[in-house]
C-alpha positions in Angstrom: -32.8 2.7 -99.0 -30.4 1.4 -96.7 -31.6 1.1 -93.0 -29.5 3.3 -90.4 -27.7 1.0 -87.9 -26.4 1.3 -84.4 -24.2 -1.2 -82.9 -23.4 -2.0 -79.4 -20.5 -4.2 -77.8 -21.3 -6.1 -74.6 -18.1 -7.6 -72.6 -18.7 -10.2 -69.2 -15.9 -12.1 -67.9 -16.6 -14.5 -64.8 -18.6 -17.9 -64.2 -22.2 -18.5 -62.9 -21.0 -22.1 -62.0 -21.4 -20.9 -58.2 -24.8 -20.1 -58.7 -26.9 -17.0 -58.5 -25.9 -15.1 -55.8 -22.3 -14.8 -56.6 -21.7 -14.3 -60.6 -20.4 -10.6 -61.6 -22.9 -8.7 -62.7 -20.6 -5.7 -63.6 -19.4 -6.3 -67.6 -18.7 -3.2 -69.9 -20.1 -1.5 -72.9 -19.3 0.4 -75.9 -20.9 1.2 -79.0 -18.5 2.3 -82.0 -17.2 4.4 -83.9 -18.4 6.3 -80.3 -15.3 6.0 -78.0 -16.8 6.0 -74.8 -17.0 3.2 -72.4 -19.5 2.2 -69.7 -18.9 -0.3 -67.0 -22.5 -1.0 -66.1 -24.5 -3.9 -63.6 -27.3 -5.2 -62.6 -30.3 -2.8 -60.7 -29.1 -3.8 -56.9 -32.1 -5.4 -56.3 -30.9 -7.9 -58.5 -27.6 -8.2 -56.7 -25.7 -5.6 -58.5 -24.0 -2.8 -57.7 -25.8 0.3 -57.1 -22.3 2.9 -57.9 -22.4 1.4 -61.3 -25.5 2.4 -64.2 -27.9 -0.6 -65.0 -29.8 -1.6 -67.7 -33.1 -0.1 -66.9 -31.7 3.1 -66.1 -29.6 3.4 -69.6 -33.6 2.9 -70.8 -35.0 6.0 -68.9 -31.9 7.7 -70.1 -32.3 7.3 -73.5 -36.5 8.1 -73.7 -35.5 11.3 -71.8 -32.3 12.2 -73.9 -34.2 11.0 -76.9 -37.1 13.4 -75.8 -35.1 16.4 -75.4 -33.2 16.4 -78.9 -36.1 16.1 -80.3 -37.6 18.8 -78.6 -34.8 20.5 -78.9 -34.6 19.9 -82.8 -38.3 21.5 -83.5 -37.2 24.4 -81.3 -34.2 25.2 -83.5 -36.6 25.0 -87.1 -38.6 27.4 -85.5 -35.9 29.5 -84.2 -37.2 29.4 -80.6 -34.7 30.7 -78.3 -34.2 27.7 -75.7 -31.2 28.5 -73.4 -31.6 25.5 -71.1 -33.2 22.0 -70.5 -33.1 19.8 -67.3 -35.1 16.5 -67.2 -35.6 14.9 -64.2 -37.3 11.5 -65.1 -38.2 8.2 -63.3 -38.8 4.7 -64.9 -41.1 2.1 -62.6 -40.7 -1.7 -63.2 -43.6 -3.7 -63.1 -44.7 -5.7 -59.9 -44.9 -8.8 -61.9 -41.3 -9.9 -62.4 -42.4 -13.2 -64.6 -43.1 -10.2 -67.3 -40.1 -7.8 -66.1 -40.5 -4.6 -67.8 -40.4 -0.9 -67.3 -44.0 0.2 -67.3 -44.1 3.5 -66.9 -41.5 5.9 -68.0 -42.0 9.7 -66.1 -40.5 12.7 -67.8 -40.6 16.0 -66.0 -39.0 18.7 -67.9 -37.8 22.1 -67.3 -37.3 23.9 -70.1 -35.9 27.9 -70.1 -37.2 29.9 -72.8 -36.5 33.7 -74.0 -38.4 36.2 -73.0 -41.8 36.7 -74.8 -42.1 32.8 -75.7 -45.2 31.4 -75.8 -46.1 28.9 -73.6 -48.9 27.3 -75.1 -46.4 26.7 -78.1 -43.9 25.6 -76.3 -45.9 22.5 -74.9 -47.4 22.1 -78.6 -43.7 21.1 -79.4 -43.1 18.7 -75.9 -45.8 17.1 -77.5 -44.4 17.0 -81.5 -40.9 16.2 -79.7 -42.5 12.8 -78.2 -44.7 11.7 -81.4 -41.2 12.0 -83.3 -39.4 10.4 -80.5 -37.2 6.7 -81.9 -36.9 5.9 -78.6 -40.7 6.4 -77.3 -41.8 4.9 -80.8 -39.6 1.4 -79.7 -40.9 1.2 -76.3 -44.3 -0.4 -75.5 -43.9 1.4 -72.0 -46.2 4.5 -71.5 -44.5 7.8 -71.2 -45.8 10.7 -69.6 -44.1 14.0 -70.0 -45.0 17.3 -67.3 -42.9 20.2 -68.5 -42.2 22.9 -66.2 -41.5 26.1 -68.9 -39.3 28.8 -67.3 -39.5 32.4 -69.5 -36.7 34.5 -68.8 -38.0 37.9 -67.6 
């Protein structure tokens, strides 16, 4: 069986020859046959700029997005009437920058369910959403999810 691939373009023009403080951080991204294009940077604490996405927060991004299709996928097999999800989520990096990484990954939910849903099921399938999760299965950061589950009246 043939493995499923995703590929991903990076583009950087500019010279480090100055030193650290003054290369470009900003470079550009695409990953076809998608036809979308990010101009991305460093986190500003790494001298980048802070209008631009960066690295670690295209990482929170995907576990969250990740976490809601899959959510949203066990919903739909079990014809669950979801009419809206919002995540608000947070990524911390470590305090140890000689082993940089994002340690903890916060997802916080809200998820808007018709009327007469249960509850109780509807964090049974948060929970199925995140063991199915690619993205949460690649990370070695832990990720904690708190949904908020709104029934319509």
């Amino acid at each position: 069986m043939e493995k499923l691939a995703h590929h991903a373009r990076l583009e950087w023009d500019g010279s480090t020859g100055d030193g650290y403080r003054v290369y470009p951080r900003e470079h550009t991204a695409t990953a076809p046959p998608a036809q979308a294009s990010l101009r991305l940077s460093a986190d500003p604490h790494f001298r980048g700029d802070g209008s631009l996405l960066n690295p670690e927060q295209l990482v929170v991004l995907a576990a969250s997005s990740c976490q809601m299709l899959s959510f949203l996928a066990l919903a739909a097999r079990k014809h669950v009437t979801v009419t809206r999800y919002t995540d608000d989520a947070t990524g911390y990096l470590s305090e140890d920058l000689r082993k940089a990484s994002i340690e903890l990954i916060e997802l916080r939910p809200t998820i808007h369910v018709a009327q007469g849903t249960d509850e109780a099921f509807i964090h049974d399938l948060v929970e199925q959403g995140h063991e199915e999760c690619y993205i949460a299965n690649s990370l070695r950061s832990t990720i904690t999810i708190t949904p908020t589950i709104v029934v319509a009246p």
